[in-house]
N, CA, C and O of each residue as an XYZ file, in Angstrom:
332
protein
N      26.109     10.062    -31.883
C      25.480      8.826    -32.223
C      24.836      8.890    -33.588
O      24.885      9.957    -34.200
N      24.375      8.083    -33.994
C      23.651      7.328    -35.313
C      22.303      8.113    -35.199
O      21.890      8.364    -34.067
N      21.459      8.591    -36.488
C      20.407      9.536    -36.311
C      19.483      8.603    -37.463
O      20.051      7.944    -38.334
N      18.251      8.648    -37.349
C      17.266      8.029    -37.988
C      16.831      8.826    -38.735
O      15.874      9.454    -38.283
N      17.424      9.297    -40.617
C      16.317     10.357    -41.143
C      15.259      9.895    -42.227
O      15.724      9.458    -43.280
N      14.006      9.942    -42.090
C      13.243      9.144    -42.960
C      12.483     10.237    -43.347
O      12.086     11.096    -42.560
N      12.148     10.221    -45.231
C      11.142     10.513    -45.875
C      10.043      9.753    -46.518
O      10.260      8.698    -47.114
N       8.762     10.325    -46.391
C       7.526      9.948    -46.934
C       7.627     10.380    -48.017
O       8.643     11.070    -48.092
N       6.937     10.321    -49.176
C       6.089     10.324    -50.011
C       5.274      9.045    -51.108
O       5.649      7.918    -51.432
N       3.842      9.957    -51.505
C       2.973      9.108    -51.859
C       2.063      9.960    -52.579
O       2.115     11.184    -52.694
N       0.825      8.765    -53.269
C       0.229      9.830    -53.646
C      -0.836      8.728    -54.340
O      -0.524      7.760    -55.033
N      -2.526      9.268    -53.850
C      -3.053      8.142    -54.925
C      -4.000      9.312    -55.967
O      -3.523     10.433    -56.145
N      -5.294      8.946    -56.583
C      -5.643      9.770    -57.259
C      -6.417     10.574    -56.822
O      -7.186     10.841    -57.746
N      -6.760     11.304    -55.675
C      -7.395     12.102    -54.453
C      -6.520     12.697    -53.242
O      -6.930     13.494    -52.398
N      -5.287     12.170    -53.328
C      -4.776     12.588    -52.046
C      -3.436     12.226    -51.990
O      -3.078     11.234    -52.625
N      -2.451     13.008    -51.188
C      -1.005     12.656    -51.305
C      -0.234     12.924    -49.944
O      -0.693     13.526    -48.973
N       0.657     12.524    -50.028
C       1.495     12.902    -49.037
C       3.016     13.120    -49.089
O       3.705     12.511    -49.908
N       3.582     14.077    -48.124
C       5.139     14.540    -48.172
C       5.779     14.748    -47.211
O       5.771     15.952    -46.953
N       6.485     14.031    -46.361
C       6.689     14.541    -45.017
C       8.168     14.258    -44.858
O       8.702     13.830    -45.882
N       8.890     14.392    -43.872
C      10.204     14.443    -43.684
C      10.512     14.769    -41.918
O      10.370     15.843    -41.334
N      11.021     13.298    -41.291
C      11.574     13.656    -40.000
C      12.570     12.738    -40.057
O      13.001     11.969    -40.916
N      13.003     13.185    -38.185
C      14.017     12.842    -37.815
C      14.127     12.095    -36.271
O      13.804     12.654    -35.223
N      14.648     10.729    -36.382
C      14.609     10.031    -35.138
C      13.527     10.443    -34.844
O      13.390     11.103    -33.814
N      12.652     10.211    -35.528
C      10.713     10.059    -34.873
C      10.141     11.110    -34.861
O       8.917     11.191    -34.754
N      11.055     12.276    -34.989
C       9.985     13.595    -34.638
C       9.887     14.065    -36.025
O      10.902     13.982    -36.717
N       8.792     14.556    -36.539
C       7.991     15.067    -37.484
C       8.757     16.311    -37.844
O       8.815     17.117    -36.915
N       9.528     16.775    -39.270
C      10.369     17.897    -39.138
C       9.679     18.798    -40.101
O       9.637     20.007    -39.872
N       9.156     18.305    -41.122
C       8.556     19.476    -42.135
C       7.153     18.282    -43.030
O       7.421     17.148    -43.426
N       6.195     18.734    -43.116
C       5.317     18.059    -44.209
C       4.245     19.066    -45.059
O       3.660     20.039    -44.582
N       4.176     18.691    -46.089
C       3.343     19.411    -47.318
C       1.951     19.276    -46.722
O       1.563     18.252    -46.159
N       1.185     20.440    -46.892
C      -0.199     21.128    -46.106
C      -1.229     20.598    -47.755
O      -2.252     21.271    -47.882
N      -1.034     19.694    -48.711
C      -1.609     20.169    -49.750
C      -3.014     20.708    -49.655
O      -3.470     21.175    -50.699
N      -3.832     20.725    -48.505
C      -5.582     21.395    -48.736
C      -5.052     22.881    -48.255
O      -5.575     23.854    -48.798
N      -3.958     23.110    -47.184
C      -4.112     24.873    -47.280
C      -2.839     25.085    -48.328
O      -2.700     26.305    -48.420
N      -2.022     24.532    -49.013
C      -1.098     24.826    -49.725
C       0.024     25.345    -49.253
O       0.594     26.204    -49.926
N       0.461     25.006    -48.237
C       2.115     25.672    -47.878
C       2.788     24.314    -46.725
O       2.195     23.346    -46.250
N       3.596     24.564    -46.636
C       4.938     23.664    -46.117
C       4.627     23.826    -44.307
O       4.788     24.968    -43.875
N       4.327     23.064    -43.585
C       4.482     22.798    -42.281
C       5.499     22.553    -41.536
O       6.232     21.635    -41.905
N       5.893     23.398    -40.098
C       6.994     22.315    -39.791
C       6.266     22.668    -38.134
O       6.024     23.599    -37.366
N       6.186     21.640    -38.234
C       5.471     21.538    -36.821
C       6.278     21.387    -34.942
O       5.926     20.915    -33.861
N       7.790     22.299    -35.649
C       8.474     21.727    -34.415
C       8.077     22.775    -33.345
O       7.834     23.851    -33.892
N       7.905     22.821    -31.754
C       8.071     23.795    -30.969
C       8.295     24.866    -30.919
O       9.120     25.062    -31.812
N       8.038     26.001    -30.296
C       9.172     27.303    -30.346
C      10.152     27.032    -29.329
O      11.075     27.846    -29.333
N      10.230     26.043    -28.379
C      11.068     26.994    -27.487
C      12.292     25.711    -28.135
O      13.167     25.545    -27.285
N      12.420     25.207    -28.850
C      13.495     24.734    -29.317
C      14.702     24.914    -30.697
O      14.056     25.511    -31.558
N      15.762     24.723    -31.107
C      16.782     25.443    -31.973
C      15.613     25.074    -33.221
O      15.056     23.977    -33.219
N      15.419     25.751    -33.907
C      14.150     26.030    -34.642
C      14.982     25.066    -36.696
O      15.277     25.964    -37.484
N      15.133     24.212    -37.037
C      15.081     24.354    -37.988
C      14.267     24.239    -39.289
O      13.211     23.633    -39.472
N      14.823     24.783    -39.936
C      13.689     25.162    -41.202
C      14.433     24.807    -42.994
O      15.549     25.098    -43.426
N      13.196     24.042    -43.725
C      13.448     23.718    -44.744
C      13.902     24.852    -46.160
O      13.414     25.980    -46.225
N      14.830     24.352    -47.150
C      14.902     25.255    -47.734
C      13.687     26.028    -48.821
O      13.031     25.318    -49.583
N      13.526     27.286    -48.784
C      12.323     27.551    -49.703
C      12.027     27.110    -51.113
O      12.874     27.264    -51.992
N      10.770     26.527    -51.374
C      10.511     25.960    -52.299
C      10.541     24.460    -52.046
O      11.030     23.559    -52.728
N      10.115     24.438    -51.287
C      10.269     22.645    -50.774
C       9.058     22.490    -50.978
O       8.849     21.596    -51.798
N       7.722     23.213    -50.393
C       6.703     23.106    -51.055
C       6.116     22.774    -52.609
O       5.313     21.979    -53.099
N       6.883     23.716    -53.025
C       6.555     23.507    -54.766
C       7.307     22.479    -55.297
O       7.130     22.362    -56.510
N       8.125     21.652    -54.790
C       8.802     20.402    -55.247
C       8.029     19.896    -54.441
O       8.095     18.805    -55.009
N       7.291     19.685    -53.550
C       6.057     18.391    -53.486
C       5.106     18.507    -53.945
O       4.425     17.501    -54.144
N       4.603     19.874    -54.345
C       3.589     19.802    -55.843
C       3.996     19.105    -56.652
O       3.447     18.012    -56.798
N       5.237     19.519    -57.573
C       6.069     18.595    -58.570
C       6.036     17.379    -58.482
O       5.813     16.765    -59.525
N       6.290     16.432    -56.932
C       6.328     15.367    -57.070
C       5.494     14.568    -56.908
O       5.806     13.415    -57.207
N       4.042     14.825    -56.355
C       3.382     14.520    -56.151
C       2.655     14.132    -58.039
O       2.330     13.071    -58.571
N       2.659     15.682    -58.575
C       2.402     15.281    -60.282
C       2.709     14.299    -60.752
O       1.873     13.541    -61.244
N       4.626     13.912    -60.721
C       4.890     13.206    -61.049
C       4.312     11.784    -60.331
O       3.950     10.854    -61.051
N       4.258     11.696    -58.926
C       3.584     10.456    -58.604
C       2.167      9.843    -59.390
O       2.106      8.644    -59.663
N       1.248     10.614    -59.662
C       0.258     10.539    -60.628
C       0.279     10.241    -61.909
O      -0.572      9.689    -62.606
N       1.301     10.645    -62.155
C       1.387     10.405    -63.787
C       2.232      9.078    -63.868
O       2.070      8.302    -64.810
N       3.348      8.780    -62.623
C       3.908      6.876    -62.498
C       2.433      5.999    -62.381
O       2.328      4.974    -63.054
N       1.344      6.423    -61.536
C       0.027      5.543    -61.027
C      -0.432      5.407    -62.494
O      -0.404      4.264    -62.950
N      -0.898      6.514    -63.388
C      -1.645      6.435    -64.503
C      -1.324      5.522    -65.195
O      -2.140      4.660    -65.522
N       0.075      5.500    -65.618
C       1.358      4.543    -66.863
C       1.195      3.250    -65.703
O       0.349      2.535    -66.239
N       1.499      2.728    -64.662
C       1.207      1.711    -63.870
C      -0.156      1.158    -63.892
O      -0.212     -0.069    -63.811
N      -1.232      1.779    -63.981
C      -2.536      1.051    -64.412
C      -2.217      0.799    -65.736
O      -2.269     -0.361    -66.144
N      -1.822      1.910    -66.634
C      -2.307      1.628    -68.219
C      -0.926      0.290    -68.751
O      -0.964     -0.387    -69.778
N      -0.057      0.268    -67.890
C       0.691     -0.894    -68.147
C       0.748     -2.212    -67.428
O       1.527     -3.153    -67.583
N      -0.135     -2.076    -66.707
C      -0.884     -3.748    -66.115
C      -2.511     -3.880    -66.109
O      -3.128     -4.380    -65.168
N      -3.151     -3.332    -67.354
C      -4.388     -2.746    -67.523
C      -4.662     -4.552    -67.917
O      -5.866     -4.795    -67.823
N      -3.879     -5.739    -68.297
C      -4.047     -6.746    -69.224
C      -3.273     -7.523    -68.902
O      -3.117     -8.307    -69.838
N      -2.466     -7.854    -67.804
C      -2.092     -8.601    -66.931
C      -2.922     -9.183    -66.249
O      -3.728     -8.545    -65.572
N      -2.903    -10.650    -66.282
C      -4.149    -11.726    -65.293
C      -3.599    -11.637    -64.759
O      -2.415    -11.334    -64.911
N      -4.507    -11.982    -63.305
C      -4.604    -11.282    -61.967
C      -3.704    -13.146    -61.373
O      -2.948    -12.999    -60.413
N      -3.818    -14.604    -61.902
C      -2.645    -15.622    -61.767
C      -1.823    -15.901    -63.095
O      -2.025    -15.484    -64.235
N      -0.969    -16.620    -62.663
C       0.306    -16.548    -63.673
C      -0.585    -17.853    -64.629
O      -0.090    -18.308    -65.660
């Protein structure tokens, strides 16, 4: 059958997020306050696991999310709020 795979990410100027599941269940998400990669599935089930360095590409992207927010304020810094 047909499988549901959805990713998160986000990020404002305090806090972010990175997560990644499947048909509803939660498969891997970024720990950013202890710094390492979660995957929160069971043991007693076929165990899979993300490739290494998945962590440090949601550092990366998370940067980059910050630095789109910054250029997104500083480029509607003077835009009225009606047309």
């Amino acid at each position: 059958g047909l499988h549901v795979d959805l990713s998160i990410s986000g990020c404002s100027d305090s806090d972010g997020e990175m997560m990644y599941s499947l048909d509803g269940e939660e498969k891997w998400f970024a720990d950013f306050i202890n710094h390492r990669g979660v995957e929160p599935q069971p043991s007693f089930i076929d165990h899979h696991s993300y490739v290494e360095g998945a962590y440090g590409q949601a550092v990366a992207d998370q940067q980059t999310c910050r630095s789109n927010l910054k250029n997104s304020r500083v480029g509607m810094k003077d835009i009225p709020l009606e047309n």
